[in-house]
N, CA, C and O atoms as CSV, one atom per row, in Angstrom:
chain,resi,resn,atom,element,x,y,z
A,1,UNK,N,N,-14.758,-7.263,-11.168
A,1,UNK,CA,C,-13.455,-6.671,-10.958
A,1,UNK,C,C,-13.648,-5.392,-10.137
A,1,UNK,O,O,-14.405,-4.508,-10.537
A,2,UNK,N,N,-12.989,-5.296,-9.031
A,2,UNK,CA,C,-13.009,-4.117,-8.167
A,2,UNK,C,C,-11.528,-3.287,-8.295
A,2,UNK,O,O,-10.503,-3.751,-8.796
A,3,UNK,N,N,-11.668,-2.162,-7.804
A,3,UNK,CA,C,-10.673,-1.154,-7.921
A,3,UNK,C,C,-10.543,-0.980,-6.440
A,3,UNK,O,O,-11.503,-0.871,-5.676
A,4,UNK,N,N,-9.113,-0.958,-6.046
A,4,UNK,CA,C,-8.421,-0.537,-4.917
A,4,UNK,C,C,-7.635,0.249,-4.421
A,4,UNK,O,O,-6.559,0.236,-5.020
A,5,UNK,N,N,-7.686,1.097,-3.400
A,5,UNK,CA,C,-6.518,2.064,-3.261
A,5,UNK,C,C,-6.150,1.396,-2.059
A,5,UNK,O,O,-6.852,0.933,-1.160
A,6,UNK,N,N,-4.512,1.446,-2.264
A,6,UNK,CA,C,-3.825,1.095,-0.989
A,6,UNK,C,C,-2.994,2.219,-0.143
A,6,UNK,O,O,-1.888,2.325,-0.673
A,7,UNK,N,N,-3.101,2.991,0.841
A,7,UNK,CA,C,-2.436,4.095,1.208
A,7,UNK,C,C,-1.283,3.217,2.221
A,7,UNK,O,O,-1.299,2.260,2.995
A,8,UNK,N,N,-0.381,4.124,1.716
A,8,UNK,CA,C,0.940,3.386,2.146
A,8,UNK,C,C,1.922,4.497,3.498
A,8,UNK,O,O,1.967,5.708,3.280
A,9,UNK,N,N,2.259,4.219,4.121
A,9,UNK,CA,C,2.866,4.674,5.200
A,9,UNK,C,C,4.370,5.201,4.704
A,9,UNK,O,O,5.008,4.236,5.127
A,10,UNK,N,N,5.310,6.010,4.138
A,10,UNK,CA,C,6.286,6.360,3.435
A,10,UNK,C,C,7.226,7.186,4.097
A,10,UNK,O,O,6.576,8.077,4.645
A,11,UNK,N,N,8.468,7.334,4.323
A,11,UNK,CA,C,9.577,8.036,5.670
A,11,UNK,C,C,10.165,8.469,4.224
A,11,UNK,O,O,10.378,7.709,3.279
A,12,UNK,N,N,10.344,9.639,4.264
A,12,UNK,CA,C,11.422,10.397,2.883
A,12,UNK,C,C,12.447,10.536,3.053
A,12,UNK,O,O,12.583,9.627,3.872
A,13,UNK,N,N,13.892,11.169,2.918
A,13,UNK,CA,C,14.787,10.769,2.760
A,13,UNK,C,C,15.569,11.997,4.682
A,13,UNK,O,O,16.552,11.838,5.406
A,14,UNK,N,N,14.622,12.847,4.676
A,14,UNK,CA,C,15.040,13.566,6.101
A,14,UNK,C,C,13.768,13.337,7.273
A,14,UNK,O,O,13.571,13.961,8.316
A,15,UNK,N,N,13.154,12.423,6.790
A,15,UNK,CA,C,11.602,11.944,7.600
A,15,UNK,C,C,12.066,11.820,8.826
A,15,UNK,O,O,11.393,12.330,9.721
A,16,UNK,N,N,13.293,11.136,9.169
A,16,UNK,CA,C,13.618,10.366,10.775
A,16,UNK,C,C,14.393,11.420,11.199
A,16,UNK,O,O,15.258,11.151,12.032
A,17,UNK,N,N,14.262,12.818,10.735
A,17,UNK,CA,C,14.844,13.788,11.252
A,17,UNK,C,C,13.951,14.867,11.327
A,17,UNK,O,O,13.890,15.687,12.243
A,18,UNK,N,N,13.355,14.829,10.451
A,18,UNK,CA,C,12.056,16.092,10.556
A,18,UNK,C,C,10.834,15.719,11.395
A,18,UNK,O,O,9.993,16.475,11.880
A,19,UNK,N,N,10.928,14.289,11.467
A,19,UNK,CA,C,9.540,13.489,11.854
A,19,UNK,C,C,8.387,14.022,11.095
A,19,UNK,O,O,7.325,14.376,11.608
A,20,UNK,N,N,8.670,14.050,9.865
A,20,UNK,CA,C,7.662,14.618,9.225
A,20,UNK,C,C,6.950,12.908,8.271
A,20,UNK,O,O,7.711,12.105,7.732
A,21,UNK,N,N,5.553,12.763,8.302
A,21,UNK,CA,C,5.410,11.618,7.609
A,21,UNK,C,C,4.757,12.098,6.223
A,21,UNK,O,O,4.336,13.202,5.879
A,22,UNK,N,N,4.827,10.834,5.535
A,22,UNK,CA,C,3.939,11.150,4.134
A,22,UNK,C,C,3.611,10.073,3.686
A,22,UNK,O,O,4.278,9.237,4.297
A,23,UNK,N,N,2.901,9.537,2.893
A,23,UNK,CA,C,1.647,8.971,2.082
A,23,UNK,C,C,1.533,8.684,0.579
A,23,UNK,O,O,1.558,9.541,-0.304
A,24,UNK,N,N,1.422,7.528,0.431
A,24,UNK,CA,C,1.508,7.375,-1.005
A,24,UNK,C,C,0.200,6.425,-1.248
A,24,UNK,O,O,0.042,5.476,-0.480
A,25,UNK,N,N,-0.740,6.657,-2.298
A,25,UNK,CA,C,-1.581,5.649,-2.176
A,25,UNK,C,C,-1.138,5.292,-3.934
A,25,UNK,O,O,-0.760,6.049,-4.828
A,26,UNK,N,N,-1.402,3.706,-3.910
A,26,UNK,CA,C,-1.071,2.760,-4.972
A,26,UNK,C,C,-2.732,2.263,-5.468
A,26,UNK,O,O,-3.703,1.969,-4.770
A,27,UNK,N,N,-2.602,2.305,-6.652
A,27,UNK,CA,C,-4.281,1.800,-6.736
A,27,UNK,C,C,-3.950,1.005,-7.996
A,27,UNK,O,O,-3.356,1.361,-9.013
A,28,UNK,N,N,-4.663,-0.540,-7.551
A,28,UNK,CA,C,-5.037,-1.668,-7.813
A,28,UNK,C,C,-6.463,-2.352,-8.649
A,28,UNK,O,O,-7.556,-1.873,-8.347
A,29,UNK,N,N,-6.414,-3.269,-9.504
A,29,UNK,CA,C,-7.685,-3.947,-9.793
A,29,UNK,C,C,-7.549,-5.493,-9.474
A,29,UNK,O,O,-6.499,-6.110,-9.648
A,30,UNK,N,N,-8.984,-6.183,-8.881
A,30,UNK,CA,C,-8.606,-7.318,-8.569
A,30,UNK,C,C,-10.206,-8.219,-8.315
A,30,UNK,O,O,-11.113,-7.837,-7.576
A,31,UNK,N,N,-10.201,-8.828,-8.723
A,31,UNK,CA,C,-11.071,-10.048,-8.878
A,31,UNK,C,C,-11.762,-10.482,-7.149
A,31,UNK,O,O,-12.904,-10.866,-6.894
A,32,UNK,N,N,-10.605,-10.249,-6.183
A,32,UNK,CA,C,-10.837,-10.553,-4.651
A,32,UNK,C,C,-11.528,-9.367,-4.103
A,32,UNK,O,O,-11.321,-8.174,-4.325
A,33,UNK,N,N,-12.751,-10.189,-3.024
A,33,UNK,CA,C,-13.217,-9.120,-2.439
A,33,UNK,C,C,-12.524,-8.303,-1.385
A,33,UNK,O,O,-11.333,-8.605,-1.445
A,34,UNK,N,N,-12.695,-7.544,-0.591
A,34,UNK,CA,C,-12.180,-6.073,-0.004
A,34,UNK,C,C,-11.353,-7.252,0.651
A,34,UNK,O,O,-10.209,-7.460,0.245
A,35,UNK,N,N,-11.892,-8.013,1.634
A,35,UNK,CA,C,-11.330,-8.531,3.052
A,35,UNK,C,C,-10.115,-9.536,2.202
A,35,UNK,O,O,-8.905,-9.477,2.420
A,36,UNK,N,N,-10.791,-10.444,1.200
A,36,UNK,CA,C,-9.557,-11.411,0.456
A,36,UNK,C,C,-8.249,-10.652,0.227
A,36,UNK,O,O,-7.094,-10.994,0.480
A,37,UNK,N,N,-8.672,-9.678,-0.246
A,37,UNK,CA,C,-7.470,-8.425,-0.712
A,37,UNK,C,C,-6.596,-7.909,0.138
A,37,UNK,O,O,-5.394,-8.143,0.259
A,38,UNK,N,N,-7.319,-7.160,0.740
A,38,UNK,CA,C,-6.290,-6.698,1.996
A,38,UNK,C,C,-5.584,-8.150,3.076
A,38,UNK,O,O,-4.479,-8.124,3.617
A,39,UNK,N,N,-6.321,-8.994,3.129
A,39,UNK,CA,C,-5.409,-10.295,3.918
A,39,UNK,C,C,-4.400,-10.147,3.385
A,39,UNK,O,O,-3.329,-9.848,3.915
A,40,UNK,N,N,-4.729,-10.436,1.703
A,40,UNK,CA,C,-3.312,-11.156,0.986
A,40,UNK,C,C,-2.353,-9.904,1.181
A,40,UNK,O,O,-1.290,-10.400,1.555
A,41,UNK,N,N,-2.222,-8.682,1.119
A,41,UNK,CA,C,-1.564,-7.589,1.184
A,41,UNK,C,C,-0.826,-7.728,2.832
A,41,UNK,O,O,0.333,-7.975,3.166
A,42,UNK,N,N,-1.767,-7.517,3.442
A,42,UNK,CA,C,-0.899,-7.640,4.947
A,42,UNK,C,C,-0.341,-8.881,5.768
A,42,UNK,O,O,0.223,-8.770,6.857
A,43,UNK,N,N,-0.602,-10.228,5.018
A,43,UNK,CA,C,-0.091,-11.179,4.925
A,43,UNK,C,C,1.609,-11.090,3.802
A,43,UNK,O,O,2.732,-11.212,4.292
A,44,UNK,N,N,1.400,-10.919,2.696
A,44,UNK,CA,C,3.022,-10.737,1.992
A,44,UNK,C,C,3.386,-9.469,1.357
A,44,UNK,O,O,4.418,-9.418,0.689
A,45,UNK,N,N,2.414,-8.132,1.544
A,45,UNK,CA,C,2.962,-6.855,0.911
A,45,UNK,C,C,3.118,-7.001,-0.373
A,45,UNK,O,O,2.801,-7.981,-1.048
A,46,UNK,N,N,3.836,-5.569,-0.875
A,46,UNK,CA,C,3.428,-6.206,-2.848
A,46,UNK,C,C,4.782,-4.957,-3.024
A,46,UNK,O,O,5.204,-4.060,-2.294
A,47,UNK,N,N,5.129,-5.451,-4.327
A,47,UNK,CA,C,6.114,-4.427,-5.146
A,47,UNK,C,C,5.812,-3.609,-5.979
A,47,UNK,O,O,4.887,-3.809,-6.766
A,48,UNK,N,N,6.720,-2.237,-5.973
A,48,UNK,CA,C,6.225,-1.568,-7.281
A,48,UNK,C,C,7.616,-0.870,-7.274
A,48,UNK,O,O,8.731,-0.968,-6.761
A,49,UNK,N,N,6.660,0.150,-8.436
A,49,UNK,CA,C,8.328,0.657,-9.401
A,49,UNK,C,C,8.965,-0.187,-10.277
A,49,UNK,O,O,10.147,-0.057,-10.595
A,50,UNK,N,N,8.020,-1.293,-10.795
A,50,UNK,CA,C,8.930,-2.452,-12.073
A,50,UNK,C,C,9.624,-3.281,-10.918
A,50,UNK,O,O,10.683,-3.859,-11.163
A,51,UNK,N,N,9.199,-3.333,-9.991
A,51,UNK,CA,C,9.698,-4.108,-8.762
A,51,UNK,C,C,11.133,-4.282,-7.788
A,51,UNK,O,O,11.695,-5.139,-7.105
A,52,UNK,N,N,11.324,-2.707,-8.267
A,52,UNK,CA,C,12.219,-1.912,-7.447
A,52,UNK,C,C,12.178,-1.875,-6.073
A,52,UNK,O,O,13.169,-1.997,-5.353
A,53,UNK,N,N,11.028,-1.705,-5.690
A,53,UNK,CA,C,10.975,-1.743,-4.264
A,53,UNK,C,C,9.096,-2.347,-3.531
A,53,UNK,O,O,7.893,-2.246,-3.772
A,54,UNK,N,N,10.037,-2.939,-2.596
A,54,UNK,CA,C,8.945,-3.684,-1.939
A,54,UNK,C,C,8.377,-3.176,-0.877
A,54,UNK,O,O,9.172,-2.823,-0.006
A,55,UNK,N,N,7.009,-2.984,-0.606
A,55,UNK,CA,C,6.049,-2.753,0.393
A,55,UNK,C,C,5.985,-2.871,1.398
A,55,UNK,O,O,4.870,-2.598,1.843
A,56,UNK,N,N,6.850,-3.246,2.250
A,56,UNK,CA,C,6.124,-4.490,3.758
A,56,UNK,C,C,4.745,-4.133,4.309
A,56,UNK,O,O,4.227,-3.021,4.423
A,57,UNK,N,N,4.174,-5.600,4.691
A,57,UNK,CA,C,2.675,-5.442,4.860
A,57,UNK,C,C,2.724,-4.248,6.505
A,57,UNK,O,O,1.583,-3.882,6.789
A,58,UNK,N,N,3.537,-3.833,7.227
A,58,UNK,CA,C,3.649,-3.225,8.004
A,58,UNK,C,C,3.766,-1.824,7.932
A,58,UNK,O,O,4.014,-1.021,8.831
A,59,UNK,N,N,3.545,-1.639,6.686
A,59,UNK,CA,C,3.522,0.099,6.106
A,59,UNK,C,C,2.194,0.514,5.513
A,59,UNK,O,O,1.815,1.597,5.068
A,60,UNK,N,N,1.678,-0.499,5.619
A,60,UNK,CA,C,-0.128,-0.170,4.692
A,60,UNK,C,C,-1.018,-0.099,5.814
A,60,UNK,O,O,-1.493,-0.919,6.600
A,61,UNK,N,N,-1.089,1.079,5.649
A,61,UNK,CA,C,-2.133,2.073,6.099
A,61,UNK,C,C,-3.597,1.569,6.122
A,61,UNK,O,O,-4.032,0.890,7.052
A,62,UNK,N,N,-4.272,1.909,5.137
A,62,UNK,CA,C,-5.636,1.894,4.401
A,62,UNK,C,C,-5.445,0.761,3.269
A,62,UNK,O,O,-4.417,0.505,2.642
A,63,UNK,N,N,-6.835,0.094,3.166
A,63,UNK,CA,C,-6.965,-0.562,1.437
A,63,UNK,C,C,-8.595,-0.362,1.775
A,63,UNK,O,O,-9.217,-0.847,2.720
A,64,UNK,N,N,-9.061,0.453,0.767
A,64,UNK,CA,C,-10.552,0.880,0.104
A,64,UNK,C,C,-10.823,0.513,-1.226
A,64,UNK,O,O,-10.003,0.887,-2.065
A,65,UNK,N,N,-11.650,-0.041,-1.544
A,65,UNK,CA,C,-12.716,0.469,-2.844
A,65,UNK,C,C,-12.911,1.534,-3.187
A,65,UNK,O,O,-13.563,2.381,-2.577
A,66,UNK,N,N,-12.250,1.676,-4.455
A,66,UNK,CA,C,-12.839,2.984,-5.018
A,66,UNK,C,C,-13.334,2.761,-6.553
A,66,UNK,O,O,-13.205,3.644,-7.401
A,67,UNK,N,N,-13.853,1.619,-6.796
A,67,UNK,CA,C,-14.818,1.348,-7.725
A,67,UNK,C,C,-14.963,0.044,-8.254
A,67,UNK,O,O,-15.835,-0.190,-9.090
């Protein structure tokens, strides 16, 4: 089982006016290695917040190992 951080690409609520960006990283555990992982991520993106809101694979930044 590996540990993952996913850094996410994030526009806040005056972002497209300040052009200011920011960053959220989501961290994951998962059975798939680095490359299996990140495919499946930038292939269909993932939800969070109790599945409030969804990811698009076009906002992920980074996916690392971090243990």
């Amino acid at each position: 089982m590996s540990k993952y951080k996913v850094r996410v690409y994030e526009v806040g609520a005056l972002g497209f006016f300040t052009q200011a960006d920011g960053y959220m990283d989501y961290n994951f555990t998962s059975d798939d290695s680095l490359e299996q992982f990140a495919r499946r991520l930038s292939r269909e993106g993932f939800a969070v917040e109790d599945g409030r809101k969804w990811i698009c694979p076009a906002a992920i930044i980074t996916v690392e190992i971090v243990g």
